[in-house]
C-alpha positions in Angstrom: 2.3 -7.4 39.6 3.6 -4.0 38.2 1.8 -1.5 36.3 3.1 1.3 34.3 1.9 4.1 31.9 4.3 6.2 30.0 3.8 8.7 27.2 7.0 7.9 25.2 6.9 10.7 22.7 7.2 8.8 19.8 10.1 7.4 21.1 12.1 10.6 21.0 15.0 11.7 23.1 15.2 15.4 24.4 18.5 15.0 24.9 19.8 14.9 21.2 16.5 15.2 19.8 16.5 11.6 17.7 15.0 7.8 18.0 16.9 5.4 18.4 14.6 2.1 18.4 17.3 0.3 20.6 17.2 3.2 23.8 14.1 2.7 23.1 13.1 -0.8 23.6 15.9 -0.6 26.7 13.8 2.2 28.4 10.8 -0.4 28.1 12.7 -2.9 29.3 13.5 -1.1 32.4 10.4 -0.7 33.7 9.3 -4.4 34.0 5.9 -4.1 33.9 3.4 -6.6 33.9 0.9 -4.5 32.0 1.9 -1.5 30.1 -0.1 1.4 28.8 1.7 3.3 26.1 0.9 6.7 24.5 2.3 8.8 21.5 2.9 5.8 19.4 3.8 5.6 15.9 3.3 2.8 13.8 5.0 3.1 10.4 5.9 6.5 10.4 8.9 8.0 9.3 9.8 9.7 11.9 10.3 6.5 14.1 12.1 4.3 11.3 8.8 3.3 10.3 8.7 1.0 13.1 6.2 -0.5 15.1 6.4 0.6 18.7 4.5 -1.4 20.0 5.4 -4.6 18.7 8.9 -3.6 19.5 8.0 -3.1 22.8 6.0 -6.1 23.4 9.6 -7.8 22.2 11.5 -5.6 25.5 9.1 -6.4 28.2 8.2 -10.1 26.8 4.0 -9.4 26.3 2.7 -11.9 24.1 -0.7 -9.8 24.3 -0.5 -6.5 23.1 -2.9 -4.2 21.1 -2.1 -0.7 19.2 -4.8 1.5 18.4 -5.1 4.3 16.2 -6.7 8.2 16.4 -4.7 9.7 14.2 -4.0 7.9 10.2 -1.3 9.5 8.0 1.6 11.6 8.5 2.2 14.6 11.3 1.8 17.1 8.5 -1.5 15.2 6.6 -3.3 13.9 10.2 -6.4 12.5 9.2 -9.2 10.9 12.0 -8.5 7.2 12.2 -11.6 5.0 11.5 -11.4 1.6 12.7 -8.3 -0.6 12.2 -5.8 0.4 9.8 -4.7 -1.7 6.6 -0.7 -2.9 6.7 1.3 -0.1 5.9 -0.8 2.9 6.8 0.8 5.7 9.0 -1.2 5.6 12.3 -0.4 7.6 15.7 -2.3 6.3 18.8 -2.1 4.1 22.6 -1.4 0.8 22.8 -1.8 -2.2 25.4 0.4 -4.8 26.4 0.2 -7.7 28.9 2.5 -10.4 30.0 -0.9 -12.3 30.5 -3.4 -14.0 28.7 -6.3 -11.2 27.2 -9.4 -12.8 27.1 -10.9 -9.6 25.3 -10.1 -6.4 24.0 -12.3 -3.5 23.5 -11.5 -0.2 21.5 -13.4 3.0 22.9 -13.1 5.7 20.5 -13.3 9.5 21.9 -15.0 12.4 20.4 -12.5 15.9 19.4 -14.4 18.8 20.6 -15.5 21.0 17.6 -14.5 23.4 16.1 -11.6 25.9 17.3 -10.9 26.1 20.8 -9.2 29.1 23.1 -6.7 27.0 25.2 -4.1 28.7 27.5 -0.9 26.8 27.9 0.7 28.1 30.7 -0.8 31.7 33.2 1.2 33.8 31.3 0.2 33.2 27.6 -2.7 34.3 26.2 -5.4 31.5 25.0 -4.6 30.5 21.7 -7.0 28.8 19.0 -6.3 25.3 18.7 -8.4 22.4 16.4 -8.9 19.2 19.0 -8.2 16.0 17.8 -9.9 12.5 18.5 -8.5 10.5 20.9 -8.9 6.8 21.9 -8.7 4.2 24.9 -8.0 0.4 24.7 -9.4 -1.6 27.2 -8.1 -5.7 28.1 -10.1 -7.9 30.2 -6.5 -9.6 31.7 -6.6 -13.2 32.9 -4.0 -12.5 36.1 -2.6 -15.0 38.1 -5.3 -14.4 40.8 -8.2 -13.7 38.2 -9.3 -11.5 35.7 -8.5 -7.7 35.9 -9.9 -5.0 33.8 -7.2 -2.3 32.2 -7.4 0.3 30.2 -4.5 2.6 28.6 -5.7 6.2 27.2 -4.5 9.9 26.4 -6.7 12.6 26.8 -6.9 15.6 25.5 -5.5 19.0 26.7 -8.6 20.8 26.2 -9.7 21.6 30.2 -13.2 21.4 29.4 -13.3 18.4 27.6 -10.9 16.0 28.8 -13.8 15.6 32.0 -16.4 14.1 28.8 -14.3 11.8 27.3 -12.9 10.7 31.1 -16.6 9.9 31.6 -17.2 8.1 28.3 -14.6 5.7 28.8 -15.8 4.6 32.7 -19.3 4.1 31.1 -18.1 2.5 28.3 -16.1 -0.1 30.7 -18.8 -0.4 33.4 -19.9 -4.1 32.7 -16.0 -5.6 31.8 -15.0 -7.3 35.2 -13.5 -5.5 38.0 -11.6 -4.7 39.4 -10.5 -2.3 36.9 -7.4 -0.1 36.4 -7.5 2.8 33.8 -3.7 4.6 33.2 -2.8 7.1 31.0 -1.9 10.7 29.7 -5.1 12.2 31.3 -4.1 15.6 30.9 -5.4 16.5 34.1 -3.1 17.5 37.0 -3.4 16.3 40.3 -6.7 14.8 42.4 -8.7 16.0 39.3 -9.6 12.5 38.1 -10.0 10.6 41.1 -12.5 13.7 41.7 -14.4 12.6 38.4 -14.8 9.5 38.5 -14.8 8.4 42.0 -12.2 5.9 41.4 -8.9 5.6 43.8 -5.1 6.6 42.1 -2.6 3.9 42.9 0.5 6.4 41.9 0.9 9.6 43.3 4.2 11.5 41.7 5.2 14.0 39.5 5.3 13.1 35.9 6.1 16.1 33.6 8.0 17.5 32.3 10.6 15.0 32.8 14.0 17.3 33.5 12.5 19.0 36.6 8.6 17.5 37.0 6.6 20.1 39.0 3.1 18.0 38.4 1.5 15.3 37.8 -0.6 14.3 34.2 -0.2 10.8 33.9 -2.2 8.2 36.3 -3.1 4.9 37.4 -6.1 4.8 38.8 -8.6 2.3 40.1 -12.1 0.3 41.3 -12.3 -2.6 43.0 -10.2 -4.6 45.1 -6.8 -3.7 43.5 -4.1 -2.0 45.8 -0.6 -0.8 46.1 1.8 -2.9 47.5 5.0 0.0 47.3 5.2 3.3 46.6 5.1 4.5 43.2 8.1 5.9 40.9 8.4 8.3 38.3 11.1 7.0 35.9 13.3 9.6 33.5 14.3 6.7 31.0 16.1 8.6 28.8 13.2 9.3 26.1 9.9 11.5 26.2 9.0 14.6 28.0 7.1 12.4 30.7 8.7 10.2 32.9 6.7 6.6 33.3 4.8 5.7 36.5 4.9 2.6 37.3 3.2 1.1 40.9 3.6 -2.4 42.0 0.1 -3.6 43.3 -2.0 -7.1 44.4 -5.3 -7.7 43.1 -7.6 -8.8 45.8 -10.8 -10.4 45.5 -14.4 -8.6 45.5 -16.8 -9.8 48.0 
């Protein structure tokens, strides 16, 4: 099977700086996964047609099983912390989940912001600037595979250095009794080795995912537990939209002992 994560900016192109829901569902299409994380998706907004990505999605990659969810209600210039699931028609920003296979359950694992303002320095040059966090989310699927049930999870973490390690640990504790094995993917905002460090868990795609021109590291992962493996070497995919390219692995899910 083939798993892929991808931080799809909304669905926006760097290249002329618009959405066009069509390039987009064809990017998704292109990576022919079996189980997709997804972050940076609108639902409603205007800035994206007011579509729903991820139904639109679900449509290019033919997922029957597919779950958004929010962190962010409202507009990008009225953000407001998303609590619980949002009525029809409400503006929502988030991750989402989708699975060409049965879910026999989903579970929605909301993430603290850090409070209050916060130095951050954005690249070794700049001085910290003051930034307000923002809560974040992960979606977790129990999937019924072909060969048995696997736990995955989609997320995107936040940027702030000293924080992305707490949420990164509430979301393995929070999944420690779903089945395994387990694979968690995402934006984890965290370059290299630094979550397989945390967690203990085992990355299944090693390349460089950002930014997508020229990608000199890598913030996007799959990683996982249990008897899951690679069966190729992982790609980073430019697909024409987002500032990150997609990594997708194909893997076989083996059986715990």
């Amino acid at each position: 099977m083939r798993l892929a994560t991808f931080n799809i900016l909304h669905g926006r192109s760097l290249t002329d700086d618009e959405v066009d829901l069509h390039r987009y569902a064809r990017a998704v299409a292109t990576l022919d996964a079996d189980i997709l994380a997804l972050q940076e998706v609108d639902r409603d907004q205007p800035r994206s047609h007011g579509a729903d990505l991820t139904r639109i999605a679900a449509e290019a990659m033919g997922a029957p099983e597919h779950r958004f969810a929010a962190t962010l209600a409202g507009l990008p210039d009225t953000w407001s912390a998303a609590t619980g699931e949002l009525q029809p028609g409400t503006a929502g920003y988030g991750v989402a989940l989708l699975s060409r296979w049965p879910v026999s359950s989903w579970t929605v694992i909301p993430l603290e912001a850090m409070h209050g303002p916060v130095p951050v320095s954005f690249s070794d040059s700049e001085e910290p600037t003051m930034v307000i966090d923002e809560p974040r989310v992960a979606v977790a699927a129990v999937v019924e595979t072909p060969d048995g049930p696997l736990t995955a999870v989609s997320t995107h973490l936040t940027f702030i250095p000293d924080w992305s390690p707490v949420q990164l640990q509430r979301i393995v504790d929070a999944i420690a009794e779903l089945p395994r094995p387990a694979v968690l993917m995402g934006d984890l905002n965290m370059i290299g080795s630094r979550p397989t460090v945390l967690t203990g868990w085992r990355s299944l795609a090693d390349a460089l995912t950002f930014p997508i021109s020229h990608p000199d590291r890598q913030i996007d992962h799959i990683l996982a537990e249990g008897s899951v493996v690679s069966t190729g070497e992982a790609r980073s995919v430019a697909t024409g939209i987002s500032d990150h390219r997609a990594l997708l692995v194909d893997v076989e899910r083996g059986w715990d002992r």
